[in-house]
DRENKE-712860 format. One record per atom (N, C-alpha, C): residue in three letters; atom name; x, y, z. Coordinates in steps of 0.001 Angstrom, whole numbers, plus 524288, in hexadecimal, padded with zeros to 5 digits. Layout:
// DRENKE-712860
residu;atome;px;py;pz
ALA;CA;X;Y;Z
...
//
This chain:
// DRENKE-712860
residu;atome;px;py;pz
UNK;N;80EB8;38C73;DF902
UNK;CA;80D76;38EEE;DFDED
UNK;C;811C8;392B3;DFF88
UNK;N;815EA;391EB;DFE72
UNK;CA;819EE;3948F;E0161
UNK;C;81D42;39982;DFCD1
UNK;N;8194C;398EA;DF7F2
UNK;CA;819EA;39C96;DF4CC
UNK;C;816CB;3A181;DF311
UNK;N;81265;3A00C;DF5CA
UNK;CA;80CE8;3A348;DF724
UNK;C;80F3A;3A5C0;DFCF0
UNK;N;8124F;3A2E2;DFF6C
UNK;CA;8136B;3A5E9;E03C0
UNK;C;8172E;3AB4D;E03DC
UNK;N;81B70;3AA0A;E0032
UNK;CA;81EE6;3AB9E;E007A
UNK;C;81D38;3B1A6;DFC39
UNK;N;81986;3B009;DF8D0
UNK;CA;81756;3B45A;DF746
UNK;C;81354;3B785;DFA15
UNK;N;80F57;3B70E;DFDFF
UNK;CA;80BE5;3B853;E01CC
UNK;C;810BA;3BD19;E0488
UNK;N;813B5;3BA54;E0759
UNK;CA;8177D;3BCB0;E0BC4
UNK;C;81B6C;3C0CE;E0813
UNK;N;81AAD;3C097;E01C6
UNK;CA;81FDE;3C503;DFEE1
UNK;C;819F5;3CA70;DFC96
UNK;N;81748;3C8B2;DFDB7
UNK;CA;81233;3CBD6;DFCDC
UNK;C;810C3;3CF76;E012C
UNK;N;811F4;3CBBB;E0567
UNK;CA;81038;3CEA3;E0B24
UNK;C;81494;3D18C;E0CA8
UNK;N;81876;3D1AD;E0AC9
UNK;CA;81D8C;3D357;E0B70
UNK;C;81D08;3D791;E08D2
UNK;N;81AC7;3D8BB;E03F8
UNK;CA;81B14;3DCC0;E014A
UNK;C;815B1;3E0EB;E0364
UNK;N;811CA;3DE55;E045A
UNK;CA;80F51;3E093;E07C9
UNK;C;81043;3E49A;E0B7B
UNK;N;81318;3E1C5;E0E13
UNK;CA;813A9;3E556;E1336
UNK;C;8183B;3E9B3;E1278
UNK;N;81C56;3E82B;E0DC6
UNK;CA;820C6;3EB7F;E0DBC
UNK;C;81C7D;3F135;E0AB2
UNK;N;81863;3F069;E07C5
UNK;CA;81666;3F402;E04B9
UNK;C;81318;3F70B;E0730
UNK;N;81178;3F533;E0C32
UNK;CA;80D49;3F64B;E1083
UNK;C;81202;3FA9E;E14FE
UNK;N;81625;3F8BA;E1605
UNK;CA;81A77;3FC8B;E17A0
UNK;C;81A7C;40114;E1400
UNK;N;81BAD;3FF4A;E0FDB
UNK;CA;81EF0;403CD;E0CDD
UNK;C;81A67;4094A;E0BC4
UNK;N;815EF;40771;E0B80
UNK;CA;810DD;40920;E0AE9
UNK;C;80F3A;40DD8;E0E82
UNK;N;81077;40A1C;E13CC
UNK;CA;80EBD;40C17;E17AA
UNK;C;812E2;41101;E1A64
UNK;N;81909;4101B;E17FD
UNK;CA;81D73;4145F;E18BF
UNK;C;81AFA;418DD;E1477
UNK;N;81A0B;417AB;E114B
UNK;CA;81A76;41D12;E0DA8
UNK;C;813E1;41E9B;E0F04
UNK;N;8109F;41E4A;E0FB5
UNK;CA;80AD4;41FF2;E12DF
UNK;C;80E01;421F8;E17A9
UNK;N;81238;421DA;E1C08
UNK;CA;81278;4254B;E1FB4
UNK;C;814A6;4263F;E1F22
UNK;N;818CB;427C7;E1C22
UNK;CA;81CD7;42C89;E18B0
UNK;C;81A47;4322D;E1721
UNK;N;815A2;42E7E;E12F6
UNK;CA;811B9;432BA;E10A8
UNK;C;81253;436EB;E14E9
UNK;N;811CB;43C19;E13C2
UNK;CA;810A0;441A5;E163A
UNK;C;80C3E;443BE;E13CB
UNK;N;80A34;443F7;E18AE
UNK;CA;80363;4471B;E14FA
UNK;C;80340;44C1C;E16E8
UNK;N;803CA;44F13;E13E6
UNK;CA;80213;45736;E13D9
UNK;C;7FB74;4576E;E15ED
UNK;N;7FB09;45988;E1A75
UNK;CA;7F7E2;45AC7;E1C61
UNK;C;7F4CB;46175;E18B8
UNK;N;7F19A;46105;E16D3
UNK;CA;7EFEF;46774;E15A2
UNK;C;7EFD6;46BA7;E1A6C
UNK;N;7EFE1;47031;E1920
UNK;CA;7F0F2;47379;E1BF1
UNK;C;7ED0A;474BA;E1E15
UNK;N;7E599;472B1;E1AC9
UNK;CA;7E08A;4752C;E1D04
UNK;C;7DFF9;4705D;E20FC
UNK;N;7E26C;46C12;E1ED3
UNK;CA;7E0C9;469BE;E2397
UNK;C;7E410;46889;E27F8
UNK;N;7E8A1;46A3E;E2972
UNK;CA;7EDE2;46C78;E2C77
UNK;C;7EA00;471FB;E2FCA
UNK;N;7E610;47372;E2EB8
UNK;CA;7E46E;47836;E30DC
UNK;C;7DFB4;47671;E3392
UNK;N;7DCC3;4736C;E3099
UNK;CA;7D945;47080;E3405
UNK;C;7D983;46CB8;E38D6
UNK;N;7DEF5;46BBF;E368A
UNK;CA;7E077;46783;E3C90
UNK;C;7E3BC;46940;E4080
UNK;N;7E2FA;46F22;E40AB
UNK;CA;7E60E;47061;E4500
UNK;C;7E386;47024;E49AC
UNK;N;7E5C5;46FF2;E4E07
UNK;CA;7E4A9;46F4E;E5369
UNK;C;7DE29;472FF;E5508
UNK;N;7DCCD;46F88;E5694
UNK;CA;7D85E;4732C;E5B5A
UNK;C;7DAF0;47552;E5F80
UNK;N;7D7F6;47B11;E60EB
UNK;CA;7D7C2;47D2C;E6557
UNK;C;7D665;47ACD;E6A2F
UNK;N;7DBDB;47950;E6BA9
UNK;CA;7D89F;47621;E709D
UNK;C;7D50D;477F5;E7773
UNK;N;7D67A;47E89;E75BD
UNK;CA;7D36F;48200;E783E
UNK;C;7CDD1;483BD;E7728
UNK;N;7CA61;48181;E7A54
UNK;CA;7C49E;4812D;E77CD
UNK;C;7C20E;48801;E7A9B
UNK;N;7BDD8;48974;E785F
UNK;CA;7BBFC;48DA7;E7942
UNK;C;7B743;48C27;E7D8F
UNK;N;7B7F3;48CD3;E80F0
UNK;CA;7B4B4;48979;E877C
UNK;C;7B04C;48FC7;E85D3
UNK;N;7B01A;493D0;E8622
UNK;CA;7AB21;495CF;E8445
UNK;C;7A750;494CE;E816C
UNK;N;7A872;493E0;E7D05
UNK;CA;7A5D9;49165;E783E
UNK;C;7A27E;48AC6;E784E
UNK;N;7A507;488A3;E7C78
UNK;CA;7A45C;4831D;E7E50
UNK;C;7A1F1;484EF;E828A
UNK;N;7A152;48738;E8669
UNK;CA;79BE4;48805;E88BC
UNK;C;79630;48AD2;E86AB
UNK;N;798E5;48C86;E82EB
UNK;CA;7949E;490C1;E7F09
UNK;C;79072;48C5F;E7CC2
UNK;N;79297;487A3;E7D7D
UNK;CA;78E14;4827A;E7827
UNK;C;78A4C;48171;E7D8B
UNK;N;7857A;481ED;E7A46
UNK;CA;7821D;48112;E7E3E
UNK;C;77F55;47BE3;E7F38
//
């Protein structure tokens, strides 16, 4: 019993140190955005055209 334990808890131990280390180098990673889609996500005009919006009938 207490040798099943002691292996359970050096398992879970390694677990979690691999689940850290995992999880540091995933938010390290740097991801390059493309440039077509750097152009697509630029800001809206937050000035709307109030003519055109009474124009819908």
């Amino acid at each position: 019993m207490r040798k099943s334990s002691l292996i359970l808890t050096i398992l879970t131990l390694i677990t979690i140190i691999a689940w850290v280390i995992f999880d540091v180098i995933h938010a390290r990673s740097k991801v390059e955005i493309p440039t077509e889609i750097k152009n697509v996500l630029d800001p809206v005009n937050p000035n709307f055209d109030i003519k055109a919006l009474e124009n819908i009938p």
